[in-house]
KOLRO-575607 format. One line per field, with one value per atom (N, C-alpha, C, O, CB): atom name; x, y, z. Coordinates in steps of 0.1 Angstrom, whole numbers, plus 5000, padded with zeros to 4 digits. Glycine has a CB too. Layout:
# KOLRO-575607
atome = CA / ...
px = X / ...
py = Y / ...
pz = Z / ...
END
This chain:
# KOLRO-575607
atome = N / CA / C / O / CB / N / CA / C / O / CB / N / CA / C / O / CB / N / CA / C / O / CB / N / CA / C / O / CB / N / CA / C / O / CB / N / CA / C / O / CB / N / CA / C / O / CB / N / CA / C / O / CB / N / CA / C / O / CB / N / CA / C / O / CB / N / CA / C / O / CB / N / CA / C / O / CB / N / CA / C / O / CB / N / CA / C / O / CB / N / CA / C / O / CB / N / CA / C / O / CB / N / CA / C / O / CB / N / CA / C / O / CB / N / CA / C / O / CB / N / CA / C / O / CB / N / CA / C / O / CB / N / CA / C / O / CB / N / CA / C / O / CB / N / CA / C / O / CB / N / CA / C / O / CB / N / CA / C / O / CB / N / CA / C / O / CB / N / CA / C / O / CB / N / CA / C / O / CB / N / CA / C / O / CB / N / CA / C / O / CB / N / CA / C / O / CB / N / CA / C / O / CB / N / CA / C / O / CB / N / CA / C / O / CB / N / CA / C / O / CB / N / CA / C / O / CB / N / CA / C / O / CB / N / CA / C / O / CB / N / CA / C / O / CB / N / CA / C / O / CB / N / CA / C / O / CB / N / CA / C / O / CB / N / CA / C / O / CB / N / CA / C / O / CB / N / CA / C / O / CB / N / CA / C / O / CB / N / CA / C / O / CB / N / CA / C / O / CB / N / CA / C / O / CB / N / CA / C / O / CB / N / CA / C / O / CB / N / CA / C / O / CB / N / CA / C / O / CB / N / CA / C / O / CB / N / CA / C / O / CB / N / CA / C / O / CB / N / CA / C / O / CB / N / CA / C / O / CB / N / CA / C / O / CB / N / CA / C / O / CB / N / CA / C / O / CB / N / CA / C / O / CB / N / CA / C / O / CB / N / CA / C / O / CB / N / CA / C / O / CB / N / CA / C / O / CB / N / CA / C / O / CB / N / CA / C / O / CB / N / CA / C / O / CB / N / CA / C / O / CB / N / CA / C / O / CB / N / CA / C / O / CB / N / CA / C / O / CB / N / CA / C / O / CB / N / CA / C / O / CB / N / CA / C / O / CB / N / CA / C / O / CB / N / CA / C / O / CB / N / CA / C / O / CB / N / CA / C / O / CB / N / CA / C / O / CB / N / CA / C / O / CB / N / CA / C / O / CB / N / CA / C / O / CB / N / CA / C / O / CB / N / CA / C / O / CB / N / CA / C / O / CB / N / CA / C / O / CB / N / CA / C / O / CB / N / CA / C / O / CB / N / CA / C / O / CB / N / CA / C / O / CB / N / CA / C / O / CB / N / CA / C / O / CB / N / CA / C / O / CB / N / CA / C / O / CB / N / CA / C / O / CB / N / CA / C / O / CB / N / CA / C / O / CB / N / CA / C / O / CB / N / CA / C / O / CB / N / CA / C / O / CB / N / CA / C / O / CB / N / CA / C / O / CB / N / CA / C / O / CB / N / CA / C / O / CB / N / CA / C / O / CB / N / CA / C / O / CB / N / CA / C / O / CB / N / CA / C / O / CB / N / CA / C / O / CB / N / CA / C / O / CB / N / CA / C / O / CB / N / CA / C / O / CB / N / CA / C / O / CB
px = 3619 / 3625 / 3640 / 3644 / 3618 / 3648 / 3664 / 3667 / 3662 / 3674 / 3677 / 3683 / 3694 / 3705 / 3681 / 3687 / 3695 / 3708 / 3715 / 3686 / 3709 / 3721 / 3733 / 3744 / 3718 / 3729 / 3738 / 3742 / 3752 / 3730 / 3730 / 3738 / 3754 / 3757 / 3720 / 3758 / 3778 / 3768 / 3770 / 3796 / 3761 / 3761 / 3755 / 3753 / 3753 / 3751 / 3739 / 3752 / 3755 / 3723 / 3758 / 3772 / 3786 / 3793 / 3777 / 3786 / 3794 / 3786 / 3790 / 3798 / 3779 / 3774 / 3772 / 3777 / 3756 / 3767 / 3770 / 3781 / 3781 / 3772 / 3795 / 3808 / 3809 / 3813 / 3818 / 3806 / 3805 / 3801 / 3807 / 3798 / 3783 / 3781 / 3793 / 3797 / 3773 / 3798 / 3807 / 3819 / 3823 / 3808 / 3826 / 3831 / 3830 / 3837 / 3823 / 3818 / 3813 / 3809 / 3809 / 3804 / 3806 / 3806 / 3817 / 3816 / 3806 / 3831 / 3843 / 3847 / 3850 / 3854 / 3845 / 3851 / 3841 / 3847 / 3841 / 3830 / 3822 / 3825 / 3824 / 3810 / 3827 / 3834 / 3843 / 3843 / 3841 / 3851 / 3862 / 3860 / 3866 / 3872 / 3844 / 3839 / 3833 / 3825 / 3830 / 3837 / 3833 / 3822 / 3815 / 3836 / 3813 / 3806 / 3794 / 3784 / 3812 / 3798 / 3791 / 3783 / 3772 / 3801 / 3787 / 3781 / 3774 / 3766 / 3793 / 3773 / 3764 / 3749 / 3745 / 3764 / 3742 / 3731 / 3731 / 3721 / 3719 / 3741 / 3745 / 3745 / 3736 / 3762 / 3762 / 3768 / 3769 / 3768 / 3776 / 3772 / 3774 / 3762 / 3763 / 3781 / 3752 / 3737 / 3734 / 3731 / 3720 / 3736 / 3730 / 3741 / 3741 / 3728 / 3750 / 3759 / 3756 / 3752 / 3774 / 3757 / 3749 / 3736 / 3731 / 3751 / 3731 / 3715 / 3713 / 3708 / 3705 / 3721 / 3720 / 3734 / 3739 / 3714 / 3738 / 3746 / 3738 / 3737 / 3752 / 3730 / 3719 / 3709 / 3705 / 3710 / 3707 / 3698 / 3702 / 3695 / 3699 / 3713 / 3715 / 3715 / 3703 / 3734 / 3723 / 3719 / 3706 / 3702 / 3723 / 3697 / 3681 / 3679 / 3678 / 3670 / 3675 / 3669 / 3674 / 3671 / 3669 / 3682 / 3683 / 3679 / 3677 / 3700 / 3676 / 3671 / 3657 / 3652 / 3674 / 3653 / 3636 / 3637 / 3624 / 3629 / 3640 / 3635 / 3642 / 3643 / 3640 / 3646 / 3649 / 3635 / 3631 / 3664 / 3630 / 3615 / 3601 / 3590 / 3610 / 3604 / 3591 / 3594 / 3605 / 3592 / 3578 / 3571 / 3578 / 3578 / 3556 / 3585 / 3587 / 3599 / 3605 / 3580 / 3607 / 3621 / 3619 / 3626 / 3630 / 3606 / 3604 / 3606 / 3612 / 3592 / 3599 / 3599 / 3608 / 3610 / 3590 / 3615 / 3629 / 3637 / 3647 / 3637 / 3636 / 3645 / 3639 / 3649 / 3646 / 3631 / 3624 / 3632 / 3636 / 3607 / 3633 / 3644 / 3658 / 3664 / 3646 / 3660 / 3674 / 3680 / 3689 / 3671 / 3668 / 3672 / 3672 / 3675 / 3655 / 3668 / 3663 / 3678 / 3685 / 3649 / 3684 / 3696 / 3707 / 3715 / 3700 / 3707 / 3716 / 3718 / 3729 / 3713 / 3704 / 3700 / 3708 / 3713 / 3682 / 3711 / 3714 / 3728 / 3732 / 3710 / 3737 / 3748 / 3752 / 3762 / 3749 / 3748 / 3753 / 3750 / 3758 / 3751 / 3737 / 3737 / 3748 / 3754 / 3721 / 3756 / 3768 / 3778 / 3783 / 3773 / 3784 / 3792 / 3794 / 3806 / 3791 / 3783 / 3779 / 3781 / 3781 / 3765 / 3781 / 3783 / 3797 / 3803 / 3778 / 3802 / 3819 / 3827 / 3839 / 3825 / 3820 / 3826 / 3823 / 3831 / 3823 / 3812 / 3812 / 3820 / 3820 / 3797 / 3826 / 3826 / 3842 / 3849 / 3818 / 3847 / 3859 / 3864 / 3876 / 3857 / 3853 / 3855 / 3859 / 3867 / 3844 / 3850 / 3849 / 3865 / 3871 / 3833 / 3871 / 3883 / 3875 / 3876 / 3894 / 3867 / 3863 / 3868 / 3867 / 3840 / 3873 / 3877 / 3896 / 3900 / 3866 / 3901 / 3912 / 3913 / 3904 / 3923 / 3920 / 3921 / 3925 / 3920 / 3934 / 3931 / 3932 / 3916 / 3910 / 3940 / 3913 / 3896 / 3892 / 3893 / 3886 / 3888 / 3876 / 3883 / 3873 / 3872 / 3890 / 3895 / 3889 / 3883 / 3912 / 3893 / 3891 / 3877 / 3872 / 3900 / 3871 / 3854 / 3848 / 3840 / 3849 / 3850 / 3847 / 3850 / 3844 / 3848 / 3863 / 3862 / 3851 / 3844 / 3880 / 3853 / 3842 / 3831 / 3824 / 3841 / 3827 / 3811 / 3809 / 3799 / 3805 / 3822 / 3818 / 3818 / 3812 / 3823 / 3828 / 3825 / 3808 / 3801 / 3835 / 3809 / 3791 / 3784 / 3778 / 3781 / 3782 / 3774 / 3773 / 3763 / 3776 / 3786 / 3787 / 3780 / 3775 / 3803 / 3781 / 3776 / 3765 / 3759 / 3778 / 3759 / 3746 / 3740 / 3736 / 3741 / 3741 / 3734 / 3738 / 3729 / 3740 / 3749 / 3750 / 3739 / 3737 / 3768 / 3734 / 3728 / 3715 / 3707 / 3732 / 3707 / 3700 / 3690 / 3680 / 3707 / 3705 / 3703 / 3699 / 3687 / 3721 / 3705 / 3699 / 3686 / 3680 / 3708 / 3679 / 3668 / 3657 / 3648 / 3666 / 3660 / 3651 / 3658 / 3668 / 3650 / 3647 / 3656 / 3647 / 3653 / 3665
py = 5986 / 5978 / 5976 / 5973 / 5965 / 5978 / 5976 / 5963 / 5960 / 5987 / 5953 / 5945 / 5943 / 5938 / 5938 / 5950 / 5955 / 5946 / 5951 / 5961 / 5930 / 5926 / 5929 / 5923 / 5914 / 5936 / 5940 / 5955 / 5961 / 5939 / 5957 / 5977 / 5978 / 5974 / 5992 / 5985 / 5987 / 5991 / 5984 / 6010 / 5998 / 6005 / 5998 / 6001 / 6020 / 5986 / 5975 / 5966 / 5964 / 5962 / 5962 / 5956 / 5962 / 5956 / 5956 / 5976 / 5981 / 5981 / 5974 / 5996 / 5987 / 5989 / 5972 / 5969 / 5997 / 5966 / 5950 / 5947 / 5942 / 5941 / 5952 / 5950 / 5958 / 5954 / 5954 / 5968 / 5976 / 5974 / 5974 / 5986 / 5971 / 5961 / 5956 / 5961 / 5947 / 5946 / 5938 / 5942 / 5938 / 5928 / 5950 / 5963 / 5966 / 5963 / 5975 / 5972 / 5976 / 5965 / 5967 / 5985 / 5954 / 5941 / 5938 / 5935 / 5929 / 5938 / 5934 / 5944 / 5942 / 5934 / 5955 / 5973 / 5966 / 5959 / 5999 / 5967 / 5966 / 5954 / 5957 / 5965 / 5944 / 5933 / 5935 / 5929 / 5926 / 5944 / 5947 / 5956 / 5958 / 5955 / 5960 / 5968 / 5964 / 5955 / 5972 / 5969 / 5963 / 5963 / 5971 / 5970 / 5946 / 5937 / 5951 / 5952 / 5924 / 5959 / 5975 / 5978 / 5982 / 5988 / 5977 / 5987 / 5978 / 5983 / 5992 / 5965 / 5958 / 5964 / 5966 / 5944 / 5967 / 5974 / 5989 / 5996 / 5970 / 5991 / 6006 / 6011 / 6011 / 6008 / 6018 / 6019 / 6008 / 6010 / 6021 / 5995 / 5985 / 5978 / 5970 / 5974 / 5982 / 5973 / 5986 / 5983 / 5969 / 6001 / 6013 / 6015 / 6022 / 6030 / 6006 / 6007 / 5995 / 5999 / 6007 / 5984 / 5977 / 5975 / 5969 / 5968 / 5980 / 5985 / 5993 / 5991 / 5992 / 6004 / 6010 / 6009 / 6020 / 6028 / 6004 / 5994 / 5992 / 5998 / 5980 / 5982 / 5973 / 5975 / 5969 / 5973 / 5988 / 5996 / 6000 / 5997 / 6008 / 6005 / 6012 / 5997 / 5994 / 6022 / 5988 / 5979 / 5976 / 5976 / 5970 / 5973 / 5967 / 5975 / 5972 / 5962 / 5993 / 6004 / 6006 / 6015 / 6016 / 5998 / 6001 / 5987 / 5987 / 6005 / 5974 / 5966 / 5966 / 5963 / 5961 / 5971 / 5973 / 5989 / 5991 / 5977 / 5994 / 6004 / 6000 / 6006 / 6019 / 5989 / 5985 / 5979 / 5981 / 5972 / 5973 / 5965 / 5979 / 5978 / 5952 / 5986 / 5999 / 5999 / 5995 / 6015 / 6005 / 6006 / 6022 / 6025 / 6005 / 6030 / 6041 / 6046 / 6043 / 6049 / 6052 / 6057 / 6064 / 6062 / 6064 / 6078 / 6084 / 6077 / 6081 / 6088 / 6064 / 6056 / 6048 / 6044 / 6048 / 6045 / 6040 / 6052 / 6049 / 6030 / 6066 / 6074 / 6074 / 6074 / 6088 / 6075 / 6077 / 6066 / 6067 / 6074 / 6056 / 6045 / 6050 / 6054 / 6029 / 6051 / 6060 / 6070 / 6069 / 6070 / 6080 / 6091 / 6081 / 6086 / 6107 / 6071 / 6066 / 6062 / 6068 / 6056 / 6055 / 6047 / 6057 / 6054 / 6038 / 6070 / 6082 / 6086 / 6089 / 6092 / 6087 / 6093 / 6081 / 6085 / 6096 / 6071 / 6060 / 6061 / 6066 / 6048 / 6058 / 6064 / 6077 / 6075 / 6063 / 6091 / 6098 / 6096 / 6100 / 6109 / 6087 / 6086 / 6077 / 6078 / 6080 / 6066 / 6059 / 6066 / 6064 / 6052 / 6079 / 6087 / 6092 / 6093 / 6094 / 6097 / 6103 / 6092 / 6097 / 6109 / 6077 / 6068 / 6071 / 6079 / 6056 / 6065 / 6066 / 6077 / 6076 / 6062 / 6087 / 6096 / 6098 / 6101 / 6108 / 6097 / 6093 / 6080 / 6078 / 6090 / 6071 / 6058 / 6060 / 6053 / 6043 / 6070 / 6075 / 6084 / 6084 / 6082 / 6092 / 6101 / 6095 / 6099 / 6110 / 6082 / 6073 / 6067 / 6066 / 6058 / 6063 / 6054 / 6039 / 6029 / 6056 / 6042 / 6023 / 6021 / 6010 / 6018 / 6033 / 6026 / 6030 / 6039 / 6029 / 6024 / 6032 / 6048 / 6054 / 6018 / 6050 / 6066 / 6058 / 6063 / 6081 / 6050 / 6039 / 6036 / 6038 / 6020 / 6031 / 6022 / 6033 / 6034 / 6014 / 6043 / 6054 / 6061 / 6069 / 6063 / 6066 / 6070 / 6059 / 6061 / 6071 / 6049 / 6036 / 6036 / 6031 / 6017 / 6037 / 6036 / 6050 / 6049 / 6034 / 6060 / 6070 / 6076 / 6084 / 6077 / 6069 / 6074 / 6065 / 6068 / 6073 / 6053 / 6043 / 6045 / 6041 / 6030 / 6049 / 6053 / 6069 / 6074 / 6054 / 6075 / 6084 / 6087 / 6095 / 6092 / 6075 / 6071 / 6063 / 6063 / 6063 / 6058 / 6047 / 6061 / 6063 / 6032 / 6074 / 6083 / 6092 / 6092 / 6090 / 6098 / 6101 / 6093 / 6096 / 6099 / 6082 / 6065 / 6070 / 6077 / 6044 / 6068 / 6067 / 6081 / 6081 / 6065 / 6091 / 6104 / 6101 / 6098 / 6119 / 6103 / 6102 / 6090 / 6091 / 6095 / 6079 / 6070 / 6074 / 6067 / 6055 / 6086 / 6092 / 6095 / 6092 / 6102 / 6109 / 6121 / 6112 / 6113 / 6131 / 6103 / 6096 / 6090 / 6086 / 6084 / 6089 / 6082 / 6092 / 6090 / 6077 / 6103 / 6119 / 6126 / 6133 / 6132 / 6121 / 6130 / 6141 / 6148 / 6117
pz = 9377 / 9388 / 9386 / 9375 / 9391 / 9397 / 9395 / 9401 / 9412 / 9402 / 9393 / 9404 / 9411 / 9408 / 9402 / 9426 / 9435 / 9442 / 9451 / 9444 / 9436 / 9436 / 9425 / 9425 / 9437 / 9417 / 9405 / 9407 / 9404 / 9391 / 9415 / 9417 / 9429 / 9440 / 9429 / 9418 / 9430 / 9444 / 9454 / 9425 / 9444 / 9460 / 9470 / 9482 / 9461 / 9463 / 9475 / 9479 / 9490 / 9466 / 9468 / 9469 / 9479 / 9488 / 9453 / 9474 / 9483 / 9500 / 9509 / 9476 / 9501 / 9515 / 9523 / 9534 / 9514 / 9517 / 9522 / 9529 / 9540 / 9512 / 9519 / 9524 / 9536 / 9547 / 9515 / 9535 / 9548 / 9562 / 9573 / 9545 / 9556 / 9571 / 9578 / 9588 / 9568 / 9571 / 9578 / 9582 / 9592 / 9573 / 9576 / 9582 / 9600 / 9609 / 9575 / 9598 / 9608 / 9619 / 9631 / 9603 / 9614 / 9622 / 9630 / 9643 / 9615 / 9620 / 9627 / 9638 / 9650 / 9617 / 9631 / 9644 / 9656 / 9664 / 9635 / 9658 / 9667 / 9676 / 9688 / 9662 / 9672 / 9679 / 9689 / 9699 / 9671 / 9685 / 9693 / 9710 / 9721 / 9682 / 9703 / 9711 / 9730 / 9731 / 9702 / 9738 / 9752 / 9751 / 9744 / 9765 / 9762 / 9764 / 9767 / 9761 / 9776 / 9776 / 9782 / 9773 / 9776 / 9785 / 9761 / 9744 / 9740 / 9733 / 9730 / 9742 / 9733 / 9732 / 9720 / 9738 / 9739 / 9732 / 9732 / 9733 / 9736 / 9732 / 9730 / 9713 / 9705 / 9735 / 9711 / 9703 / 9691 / 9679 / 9708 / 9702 / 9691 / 9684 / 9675 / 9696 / 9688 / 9683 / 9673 / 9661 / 9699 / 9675 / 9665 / 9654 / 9644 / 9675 / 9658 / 9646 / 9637 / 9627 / 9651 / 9638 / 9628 / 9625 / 9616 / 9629 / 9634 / 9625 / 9615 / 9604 / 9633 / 9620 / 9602 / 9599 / 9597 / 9599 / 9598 / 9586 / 9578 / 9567 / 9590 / 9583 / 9580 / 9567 / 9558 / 9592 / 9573 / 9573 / 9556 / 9546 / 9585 / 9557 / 9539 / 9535 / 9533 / 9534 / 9531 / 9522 / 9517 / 9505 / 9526 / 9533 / 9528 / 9524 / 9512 / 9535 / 9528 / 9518 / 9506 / 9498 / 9523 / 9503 / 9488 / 9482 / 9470 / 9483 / 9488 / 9486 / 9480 / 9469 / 9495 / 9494 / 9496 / 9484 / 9483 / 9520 / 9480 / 9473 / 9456 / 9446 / 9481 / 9458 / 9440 / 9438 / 9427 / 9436 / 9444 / 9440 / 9438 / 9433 / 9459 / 9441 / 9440 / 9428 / 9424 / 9448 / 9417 / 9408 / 9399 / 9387 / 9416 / 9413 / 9408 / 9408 / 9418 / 9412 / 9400 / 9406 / 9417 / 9427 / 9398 / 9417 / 9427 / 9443 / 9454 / 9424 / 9438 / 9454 / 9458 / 9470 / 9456 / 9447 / 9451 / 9455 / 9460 / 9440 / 9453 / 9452 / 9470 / 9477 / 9438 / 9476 / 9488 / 9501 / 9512 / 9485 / 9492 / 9500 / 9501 / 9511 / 9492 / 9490 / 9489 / 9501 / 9509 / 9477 / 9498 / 9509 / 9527 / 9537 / 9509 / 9526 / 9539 / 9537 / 9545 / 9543 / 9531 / 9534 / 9537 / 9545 / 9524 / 9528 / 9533 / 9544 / 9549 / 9530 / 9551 / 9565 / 9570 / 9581 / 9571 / 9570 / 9577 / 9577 / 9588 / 9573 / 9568 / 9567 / 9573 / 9580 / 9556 / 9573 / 9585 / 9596 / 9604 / 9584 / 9601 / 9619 / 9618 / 9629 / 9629 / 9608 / 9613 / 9618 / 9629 / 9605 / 9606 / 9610 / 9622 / 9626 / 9604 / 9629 / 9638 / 9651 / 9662 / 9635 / 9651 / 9656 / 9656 / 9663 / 9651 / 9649 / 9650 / 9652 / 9653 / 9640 / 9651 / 9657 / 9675 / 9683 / 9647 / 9676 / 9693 / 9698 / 9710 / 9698 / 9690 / 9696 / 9696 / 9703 / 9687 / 9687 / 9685 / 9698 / 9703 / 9672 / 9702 / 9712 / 9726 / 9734 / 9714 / 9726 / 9740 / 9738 / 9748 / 9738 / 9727 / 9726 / 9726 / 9733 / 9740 / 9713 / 9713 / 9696 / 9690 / 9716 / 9690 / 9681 / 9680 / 9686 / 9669 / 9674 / 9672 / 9658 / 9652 / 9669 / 9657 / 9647 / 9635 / 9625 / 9652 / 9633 / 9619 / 9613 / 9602 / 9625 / 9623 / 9622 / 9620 / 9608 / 9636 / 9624 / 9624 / 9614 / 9614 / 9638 / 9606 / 9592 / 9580 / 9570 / 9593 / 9586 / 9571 / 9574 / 9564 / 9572 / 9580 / 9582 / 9578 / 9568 / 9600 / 9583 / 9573 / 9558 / 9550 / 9580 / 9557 / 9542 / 9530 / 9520 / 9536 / 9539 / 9531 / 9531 / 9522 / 9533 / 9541 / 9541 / 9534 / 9531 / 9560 / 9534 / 9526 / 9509 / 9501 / 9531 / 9507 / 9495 / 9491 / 9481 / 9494 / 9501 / 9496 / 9495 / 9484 / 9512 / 9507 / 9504 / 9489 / 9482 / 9514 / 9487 / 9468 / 9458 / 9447 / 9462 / 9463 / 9450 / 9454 / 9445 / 9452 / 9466 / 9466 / 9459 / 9448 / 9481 / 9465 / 9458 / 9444 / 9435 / 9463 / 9442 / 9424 / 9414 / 9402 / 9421 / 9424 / 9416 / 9421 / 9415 / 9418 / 9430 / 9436 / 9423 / 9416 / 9443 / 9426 / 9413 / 9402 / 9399 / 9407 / 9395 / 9381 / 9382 / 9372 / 9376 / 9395 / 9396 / 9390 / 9381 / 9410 / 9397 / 9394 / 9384 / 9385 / 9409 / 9370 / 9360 / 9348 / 9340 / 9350
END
């Protein structure tokens, strides 16, 4: 078992959420259960799966959470880059949001890979 308040990548993605809290804010009243509700869900989403998969018995099965928080992290990309296309975010925002999320994705696989060894 890991504790997943001590691991960088539960820590980093956390920050992120909120990240993605603030961008979304800015976002029109229209999007609220659009764009802006699928964008902090999986936000959401990577932190707890790495939460919920530090408590499993196995690395295998934490490594199974893992892949779930990945998958989560590209449907964000894939958010901001539509939300980018619409003009809901600015090209500042949607650069500083994707390089960070693509940093958390490297951490994540890299701490992946060490799970399956």
């Amino acid at each position: 078992m890991h504790r997943f308040k001590e691991l960088e990548i539960w820590k980093r993605s956390r920050l992120f959420c909120s990240d993605i809290y603030n961008a979304t804010s800015q976002f029109p009243e229209s999007e609220k259960f659009g764009l802006t509700n699928q964008l902090r869900r999986a936000s959401i989403s990577i932190a707890s799966n790495i939460a919920e998969g530090s408590s499993r018995k196995s690395n295998i099965d934490f490594a199974r959470f893992i892949e779930v928080a990945i998958g989560s992290a590209y449907e964000i990309e894939t958010q901001l880059l539509i939300s980018a296309d619409l003009n809901l975010l600015s090209e500042e925002d949607q650069n500083h949001l994707i390089s960070e999320l693509n940093q958390i994705i490297k951490m994540i696989s890299k701490f992946k890979s060490s799970l399956i060894v």
